[in-house]
C-alpha positions as CSV (number, residue, x, y, z in Angstrom):
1,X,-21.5,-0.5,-32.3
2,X,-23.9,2.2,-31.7
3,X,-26.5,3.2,-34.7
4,X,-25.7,6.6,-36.1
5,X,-27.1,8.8,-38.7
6,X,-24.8,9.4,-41.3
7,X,-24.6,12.8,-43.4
8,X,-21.8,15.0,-44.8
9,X,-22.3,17.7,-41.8
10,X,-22.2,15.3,-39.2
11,X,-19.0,13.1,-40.8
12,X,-17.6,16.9,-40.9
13,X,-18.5,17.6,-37.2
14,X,-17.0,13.7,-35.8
15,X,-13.9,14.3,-38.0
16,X,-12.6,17.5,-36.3
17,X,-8.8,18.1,-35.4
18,X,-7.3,21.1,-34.9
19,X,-5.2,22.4,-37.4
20,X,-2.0,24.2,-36.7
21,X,0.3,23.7,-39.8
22,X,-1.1,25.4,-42.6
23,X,0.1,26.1,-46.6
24,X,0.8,29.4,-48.1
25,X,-2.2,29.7,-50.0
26,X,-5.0,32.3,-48.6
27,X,-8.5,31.9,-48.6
28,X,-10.5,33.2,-51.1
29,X,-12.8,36.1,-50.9
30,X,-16.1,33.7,-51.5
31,X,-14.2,30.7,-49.0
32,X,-14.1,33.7,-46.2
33,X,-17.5,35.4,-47.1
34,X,-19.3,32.2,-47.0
35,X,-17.6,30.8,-43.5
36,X,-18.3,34.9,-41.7
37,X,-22.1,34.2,-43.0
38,X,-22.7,30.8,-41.3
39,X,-21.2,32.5,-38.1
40,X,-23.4,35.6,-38.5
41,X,-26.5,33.1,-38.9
42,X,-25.7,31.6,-35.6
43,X,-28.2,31.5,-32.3
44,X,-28.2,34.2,-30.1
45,X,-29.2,34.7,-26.7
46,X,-32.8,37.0,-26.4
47,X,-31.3,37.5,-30.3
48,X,-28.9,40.8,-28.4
49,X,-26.7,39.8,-31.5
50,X,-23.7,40.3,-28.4
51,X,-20.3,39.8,-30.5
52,X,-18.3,41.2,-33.0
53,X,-15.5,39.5,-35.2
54,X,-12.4,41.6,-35.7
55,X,-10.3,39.7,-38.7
56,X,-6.6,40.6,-38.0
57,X,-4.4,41.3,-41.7
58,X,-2.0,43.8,-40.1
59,X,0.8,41.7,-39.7
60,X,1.9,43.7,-36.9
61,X,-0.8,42.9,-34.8
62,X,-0.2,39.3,-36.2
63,X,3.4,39.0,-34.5
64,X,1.9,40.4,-31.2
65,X,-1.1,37.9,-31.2
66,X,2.2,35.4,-31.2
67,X,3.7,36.9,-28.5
68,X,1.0,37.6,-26.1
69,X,-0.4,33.6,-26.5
70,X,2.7,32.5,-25.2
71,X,4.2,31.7,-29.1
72,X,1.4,30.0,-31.1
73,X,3.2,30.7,-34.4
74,X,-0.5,29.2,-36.0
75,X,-1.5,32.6,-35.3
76,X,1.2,34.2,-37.5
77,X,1.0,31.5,-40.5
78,X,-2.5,30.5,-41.1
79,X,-4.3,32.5,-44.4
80,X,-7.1,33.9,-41.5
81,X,-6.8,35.1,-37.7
82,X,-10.3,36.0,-36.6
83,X,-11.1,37.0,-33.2
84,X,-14.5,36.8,-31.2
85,X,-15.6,39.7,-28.8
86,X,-18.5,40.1,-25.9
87,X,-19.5,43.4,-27.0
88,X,-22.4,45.5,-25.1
89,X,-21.3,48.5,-26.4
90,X,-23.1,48.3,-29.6
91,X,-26.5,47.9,-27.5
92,X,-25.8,51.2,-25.4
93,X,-25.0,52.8,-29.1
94,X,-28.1,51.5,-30.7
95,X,-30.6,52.6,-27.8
96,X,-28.6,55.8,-27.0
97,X,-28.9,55.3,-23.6
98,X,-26.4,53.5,-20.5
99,X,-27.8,50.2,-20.0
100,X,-27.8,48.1,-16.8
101,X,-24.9,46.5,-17.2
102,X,-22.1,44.7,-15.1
103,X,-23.9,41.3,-14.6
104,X,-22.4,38.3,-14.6
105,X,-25.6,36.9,-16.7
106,X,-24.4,39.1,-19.3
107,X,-21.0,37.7,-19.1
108,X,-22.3,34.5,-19.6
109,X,-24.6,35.2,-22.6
110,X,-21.7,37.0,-24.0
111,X,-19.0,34.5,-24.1
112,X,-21.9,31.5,-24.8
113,X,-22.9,33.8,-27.6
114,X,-18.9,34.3,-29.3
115,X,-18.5,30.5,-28.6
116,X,-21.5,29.7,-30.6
117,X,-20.7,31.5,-33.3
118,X,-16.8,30.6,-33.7
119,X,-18.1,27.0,-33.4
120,X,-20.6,27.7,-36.4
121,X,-17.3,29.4,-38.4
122,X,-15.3,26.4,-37.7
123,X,-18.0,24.3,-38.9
124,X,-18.8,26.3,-42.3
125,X,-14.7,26.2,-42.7
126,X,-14.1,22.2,-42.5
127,X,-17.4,22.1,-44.4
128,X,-14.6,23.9,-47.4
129,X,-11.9,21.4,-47.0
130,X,-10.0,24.2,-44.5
131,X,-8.6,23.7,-40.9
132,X,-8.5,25.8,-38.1
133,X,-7.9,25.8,-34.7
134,X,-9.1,28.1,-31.6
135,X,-6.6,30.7,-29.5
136,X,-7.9,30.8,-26.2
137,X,-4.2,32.3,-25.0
138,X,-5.6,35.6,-26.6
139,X,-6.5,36.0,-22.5
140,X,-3.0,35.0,-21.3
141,X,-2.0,38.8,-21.6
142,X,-6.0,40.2,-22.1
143,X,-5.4,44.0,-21.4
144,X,-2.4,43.8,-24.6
145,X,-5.3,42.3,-26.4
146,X,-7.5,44.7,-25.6
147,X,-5.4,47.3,-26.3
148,X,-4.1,46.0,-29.8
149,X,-7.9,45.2,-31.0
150,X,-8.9,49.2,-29.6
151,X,-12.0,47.7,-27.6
152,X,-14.1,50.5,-25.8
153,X,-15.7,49.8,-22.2
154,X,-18.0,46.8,-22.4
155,X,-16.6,44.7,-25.2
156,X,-14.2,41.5,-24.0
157,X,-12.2,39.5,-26.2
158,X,-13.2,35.3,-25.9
159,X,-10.9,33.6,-28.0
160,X,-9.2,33.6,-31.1
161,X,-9.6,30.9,-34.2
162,X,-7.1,30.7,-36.8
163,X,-7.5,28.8,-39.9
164,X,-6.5,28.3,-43.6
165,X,-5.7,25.5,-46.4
166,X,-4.0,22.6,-44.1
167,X,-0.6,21.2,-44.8
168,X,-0.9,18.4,-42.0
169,X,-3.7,17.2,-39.9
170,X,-3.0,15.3,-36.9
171,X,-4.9,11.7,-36.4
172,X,-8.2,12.0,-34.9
173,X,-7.9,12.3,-31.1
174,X,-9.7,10.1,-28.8
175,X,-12.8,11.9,-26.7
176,X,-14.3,11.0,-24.0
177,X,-16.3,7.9,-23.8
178,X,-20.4,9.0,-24.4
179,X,-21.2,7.1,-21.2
180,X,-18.7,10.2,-19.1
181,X,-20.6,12.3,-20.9
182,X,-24.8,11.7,-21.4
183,X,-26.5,11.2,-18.6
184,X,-30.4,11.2,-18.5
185,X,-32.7,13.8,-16.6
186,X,-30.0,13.6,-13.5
187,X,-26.4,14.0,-12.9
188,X,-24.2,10.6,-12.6
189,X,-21.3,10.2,-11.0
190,X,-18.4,9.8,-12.9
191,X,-17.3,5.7,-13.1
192,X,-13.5,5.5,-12.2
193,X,-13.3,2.5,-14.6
194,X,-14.4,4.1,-17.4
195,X,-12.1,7.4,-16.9
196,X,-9.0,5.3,-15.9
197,X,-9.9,3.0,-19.5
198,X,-9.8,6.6,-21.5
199,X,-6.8,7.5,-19.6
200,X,-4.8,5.2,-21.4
201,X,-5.9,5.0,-24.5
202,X,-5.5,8.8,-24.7
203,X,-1.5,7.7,-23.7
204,X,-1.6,5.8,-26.4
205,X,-2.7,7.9,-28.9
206,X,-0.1,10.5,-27.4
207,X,2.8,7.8,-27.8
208,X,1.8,6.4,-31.1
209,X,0.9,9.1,-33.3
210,X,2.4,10.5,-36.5
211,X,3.8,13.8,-35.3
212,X,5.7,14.7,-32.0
213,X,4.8,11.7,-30.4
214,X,4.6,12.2,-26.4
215,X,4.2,10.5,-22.6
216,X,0.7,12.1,-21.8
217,X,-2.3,11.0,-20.5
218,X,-5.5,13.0,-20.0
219,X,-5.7,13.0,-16.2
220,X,-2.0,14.6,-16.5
221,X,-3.5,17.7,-18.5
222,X,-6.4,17.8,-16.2
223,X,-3.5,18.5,-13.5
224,X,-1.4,20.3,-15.6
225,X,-3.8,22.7,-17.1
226,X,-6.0,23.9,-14.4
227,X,-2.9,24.9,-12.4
228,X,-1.8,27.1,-15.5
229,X,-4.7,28.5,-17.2
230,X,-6.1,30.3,-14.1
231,X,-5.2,33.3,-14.7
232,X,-6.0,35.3,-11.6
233,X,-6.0,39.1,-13.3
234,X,-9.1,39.1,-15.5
235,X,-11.5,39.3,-12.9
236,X,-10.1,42.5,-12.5
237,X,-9.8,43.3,-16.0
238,X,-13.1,42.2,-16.8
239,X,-14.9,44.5,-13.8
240,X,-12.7,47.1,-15.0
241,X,-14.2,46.7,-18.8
242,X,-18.1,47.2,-17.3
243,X,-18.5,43.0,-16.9
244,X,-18.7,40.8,-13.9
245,X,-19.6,43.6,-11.5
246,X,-22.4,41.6,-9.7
């Protein structure tokens, strides 16, 4: 067994699942205050403070959220829906001037900047006893999202992360093995064994767990999801929004 360091944040951090059955209750003012502070506090690139959080309450905009994902009905039931935005536009307004935009360095700092800090929400919300889980099918259909969020030129929207009081939490998933993963000062080679070993006892997990058991594997998904999440329109939509232009 490999010797760990034991606190509450990091038995809070090794005991994520996502959460997509949640109760009726909402969460309170302080609950949501507290969670959108631990976000805000979060790293940012060159500190360009490059996202902005729009919480969804209309329940409108709810229902289409649902739609446009592809039916994640999460979206529509838990207490919160929060989305994360790249947003350059609020640099142009503070300096009063048209920036160089349109690089794809930007695009990176933007979405690594959101990710960060919907990681750091998630975080502050399990820290509460709440569950959440992230909506990257906000980009399935991104121009409706766009639209329905009202983003001017230079703002993007990354993902999505719902969350609220759980009524069910799924058993802990199986991640890769730290060996696939940690590697020291160079890249290594994947080791077949090792992936094939995980393989299965993902299956397993899929076949034996509490709630709409399954045949999957992990190398299935791999297959499976890379063929469907490509989504071959938001290069244009993002050149068209000011990002990704060189």
């Amino acid at each position: 067994m490999i010797p760990m360091t034991q606190n509450s944040t990091i038995k809070a951090l090794t005991s994520h699942v996502s959460v997509r059955d949640f109760t009726s209750e909402p969460v309170s003012e302080a609950d949501r205050n507290a969670i959108f502070e631990a976000a805000r506090a979060s790293s940012s690139s060159c500190f360009l403070q490059v996202v902005t959080v729009i919480r969804i309450t209309d329940p409108e905009k709810r229902r289409a959220f649902v739609k446009l994902t592809g039916g994640q009905r999460h979206i529509e039931s838990a207490a919160e829906f929060w989305v994360f935005c790249a947003d350059y536009h609020r640099c142009e307004a503070m300096t009063g001037k048209a920036l160089d935009l349109g690089w794809t360095e930007q695009l990176m700092v933007g979405c690594t900047d959101a990710a960060i800090m919907a990681q750091s929400a998630m975080a502050a919300l399990e820290s509460l006893g709440l569950g959440g889980v992230y909506a990257g099918g906000i980009r399935n259909s991104i121009e409706e999202a766009d639209r329905l969020l009202g983003l001017p030129e230079n703002v993007i929207p990354v993902l999505g992360l719902a969350f609220g009081h759980p009524a069910y939490r799924n058993e802990l998933k199986p991640r890769l093995p730290r060996e696939a993963l940690l590697c020291e000062n160079t890249y290594r080679e994947p080791d077949p064994a090792l992936l094939e070993n995980y393989d299965r006892e993902l299956a397993r997990y899929y076949e034996t767990r509490s709630r709409s058991p399954k045949k999957d594997s992990w190398k299935a998904g791999i297959e499976r999801i890379l063929l469907r999440e490509r989504r071959p329109f938001l290069l244009a939509y993002l050149q068209k929004k000011g990002f990704g232009k060189r």
